[in-house]
C-alpha positions as CSV (number, residue, x, y, z in Angstrom):
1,X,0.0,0.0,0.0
2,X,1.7,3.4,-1.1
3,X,0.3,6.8,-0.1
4,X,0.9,10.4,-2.1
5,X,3.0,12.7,-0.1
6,X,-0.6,15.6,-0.2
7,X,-2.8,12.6,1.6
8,X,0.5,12.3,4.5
9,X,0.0,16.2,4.4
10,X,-4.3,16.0,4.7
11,X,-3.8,13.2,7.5
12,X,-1.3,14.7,9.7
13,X,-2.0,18.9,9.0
14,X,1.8,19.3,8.3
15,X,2.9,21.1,5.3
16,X,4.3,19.9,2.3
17,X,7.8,20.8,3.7
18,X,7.8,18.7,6.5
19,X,6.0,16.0,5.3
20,X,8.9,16.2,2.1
21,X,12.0,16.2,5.0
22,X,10.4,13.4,6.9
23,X,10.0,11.4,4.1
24,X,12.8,12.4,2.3
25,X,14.9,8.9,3.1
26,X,12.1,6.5,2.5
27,X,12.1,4.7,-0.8
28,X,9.4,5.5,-3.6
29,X,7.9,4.7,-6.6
30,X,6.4,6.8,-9.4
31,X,4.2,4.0,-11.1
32,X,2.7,4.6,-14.8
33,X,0.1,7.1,-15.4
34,X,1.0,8.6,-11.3
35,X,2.1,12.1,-13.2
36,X,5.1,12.0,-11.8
37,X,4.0,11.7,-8.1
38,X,5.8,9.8,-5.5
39,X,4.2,6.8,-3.9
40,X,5.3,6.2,-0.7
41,X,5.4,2.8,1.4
42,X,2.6,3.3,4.0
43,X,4.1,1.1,6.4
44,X,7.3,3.5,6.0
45,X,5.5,6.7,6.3
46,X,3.3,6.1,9.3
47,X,7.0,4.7,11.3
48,X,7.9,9.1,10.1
49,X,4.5,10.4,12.6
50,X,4.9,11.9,15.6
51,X,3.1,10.8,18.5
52,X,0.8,13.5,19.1
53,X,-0.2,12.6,14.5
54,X,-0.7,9.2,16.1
55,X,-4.8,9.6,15.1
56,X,-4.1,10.3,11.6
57,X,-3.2,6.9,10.9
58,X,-7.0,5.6,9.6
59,X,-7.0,8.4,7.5
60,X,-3.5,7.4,6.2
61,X,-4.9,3.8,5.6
62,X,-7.9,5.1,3.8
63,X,-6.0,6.8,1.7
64,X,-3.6,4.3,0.7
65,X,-3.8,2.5,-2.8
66,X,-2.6,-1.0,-3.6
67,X,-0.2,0.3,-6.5
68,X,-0.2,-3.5,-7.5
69,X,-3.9,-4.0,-8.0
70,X,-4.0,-7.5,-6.0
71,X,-1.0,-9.3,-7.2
72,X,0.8,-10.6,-4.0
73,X,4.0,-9.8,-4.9
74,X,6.1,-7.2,-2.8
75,X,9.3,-6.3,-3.2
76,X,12.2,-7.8,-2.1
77,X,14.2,-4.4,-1.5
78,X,11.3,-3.5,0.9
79,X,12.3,-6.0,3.6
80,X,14.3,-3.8,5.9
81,X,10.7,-1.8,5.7
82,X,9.2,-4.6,6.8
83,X,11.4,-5.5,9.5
84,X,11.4,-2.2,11.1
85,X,7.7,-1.6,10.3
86,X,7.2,-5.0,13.2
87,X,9.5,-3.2,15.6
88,X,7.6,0.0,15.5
89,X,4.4,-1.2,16.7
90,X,2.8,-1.2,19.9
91,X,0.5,-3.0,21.5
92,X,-2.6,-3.8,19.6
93,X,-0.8,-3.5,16.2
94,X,2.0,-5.6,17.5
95,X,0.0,-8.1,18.8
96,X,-1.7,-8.0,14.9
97,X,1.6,-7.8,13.0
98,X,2.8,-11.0,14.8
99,X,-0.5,-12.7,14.7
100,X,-0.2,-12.6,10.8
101,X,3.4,-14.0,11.1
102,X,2.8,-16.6,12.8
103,X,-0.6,-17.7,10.9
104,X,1.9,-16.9,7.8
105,X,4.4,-20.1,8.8
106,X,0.9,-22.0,10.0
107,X,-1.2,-21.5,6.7
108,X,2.4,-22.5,4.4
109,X,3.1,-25.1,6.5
110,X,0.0,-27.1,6.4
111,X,-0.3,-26.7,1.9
112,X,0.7,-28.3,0.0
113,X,3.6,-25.5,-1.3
114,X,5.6,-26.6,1.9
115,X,8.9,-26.9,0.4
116,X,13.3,-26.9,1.3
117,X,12.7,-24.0,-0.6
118,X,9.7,-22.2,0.8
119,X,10.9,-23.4,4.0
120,X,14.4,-21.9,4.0
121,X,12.8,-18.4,3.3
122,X,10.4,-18.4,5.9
123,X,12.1,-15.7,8.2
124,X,12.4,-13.2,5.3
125,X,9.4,-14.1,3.8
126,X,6.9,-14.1,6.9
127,X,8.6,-10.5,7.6
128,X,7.5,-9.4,4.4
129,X,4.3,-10.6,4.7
130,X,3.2,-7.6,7.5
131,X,3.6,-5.5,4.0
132,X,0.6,-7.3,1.4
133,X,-2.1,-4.8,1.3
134,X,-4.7,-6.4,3.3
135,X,-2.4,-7.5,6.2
136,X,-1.0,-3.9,6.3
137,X,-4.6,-2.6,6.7
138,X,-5.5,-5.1,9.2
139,X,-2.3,-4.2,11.4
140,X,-2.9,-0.7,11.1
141,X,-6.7,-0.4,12.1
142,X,-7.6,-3.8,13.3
143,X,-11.4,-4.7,12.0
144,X,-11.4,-8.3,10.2
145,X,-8.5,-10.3,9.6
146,X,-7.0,-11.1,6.5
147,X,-8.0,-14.3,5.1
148,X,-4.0,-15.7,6.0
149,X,-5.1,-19.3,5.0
150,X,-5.7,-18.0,1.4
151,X,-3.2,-15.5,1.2
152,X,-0.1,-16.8,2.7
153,X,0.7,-19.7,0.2
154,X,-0.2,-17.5,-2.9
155,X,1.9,-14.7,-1.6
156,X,5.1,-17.3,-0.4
157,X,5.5,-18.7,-4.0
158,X,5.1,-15.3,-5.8
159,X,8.1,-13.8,-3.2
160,X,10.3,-17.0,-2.5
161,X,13.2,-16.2,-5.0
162,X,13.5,-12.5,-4.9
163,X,13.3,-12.8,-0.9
164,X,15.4,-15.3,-0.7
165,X,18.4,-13.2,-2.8
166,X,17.9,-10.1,-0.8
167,X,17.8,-11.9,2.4
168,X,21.1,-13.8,1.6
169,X,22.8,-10.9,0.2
170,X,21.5,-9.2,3.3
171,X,23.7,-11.6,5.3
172,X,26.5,-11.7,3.2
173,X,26.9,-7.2,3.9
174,X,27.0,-8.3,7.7
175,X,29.1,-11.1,7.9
């Protein structure tokens, strides 16, 4: 889910200045027909609000498009977004975001995609799961959850090999 950077600036009453230097380091996209306009991750921007903007999250969420009109697929280079986006949350979104992980490992691990290779990626792939549209939503405003037996197995095969270069290229920069 991306969000514009005048729908941070309606949410949170900042100006476009502020809203521009907060989100300044966060990765974008400008995707076909978007006039130019940056797309932002919303998982990314709402870890840039200040705690007293805290409220303006639904109205972030609300505003948010699916820039990949349903297909599962997120990208690889998005995983430290993911990663950081489970350590900033609190409480009931926490509680969500690893709720979603762990039926993630369930709902692959009991179809019939259960595979070495599916299996090897599950840390890098249940992380990036928090980031599918839907499951993003859900962590952000609670209501109904996601459909994770569905989702998860669809969303595993359609990420497996980009995770699984990033991830391993990820450890190879540390080591």
């Amino acid at each position: 889910m991306y969000i514009k950077i005048e729908d941070y600036c309606a949410a949170t009453g900042v100006s476009t200045a502020t809203a521009g230097r907060r989100l300044s380091d966060v990765p974008f996209r400008i995707p076909t027909r978007g006039r130019g306009r940056k797309h932002f991750p919303l998982a990314a921007a709402v870890m840039t609000l200040k705690a007293k903007e805290a409220d303006a999250v639904p109205e972030l969420v609300q505003h948010a498009r699916d820039l990949c009109r349903g297909d599962p697929y997120v990208e690889a280079r998005a995983l430290p977004i993911a990663e950081s986006f489970v350590d900033w949350c609190e409480g009931g979104m926490r509680d969500r975001a690893r709720a979603a992980m762990n039926g993630f490992v369930v709902a692959v691990s009991n179809s019939r995609i259960c595979t070495p290779t599916i299996v090897r990626n599950l840390e890098p792939l249940k992380a990036l799961f928090v980031l599918h549209p839907d499951v993003t939503r859900w962590i952000l405003v609670g209501g109904n959850p996601p459909d994770v037996d569905n989702l998860a197995p669809s969303f595993a095969v359609a990420n497996n090999a980009p995770a699984l270069d990033e991830y391993h290229l990820n450890l190879e920069h540390a080591a």
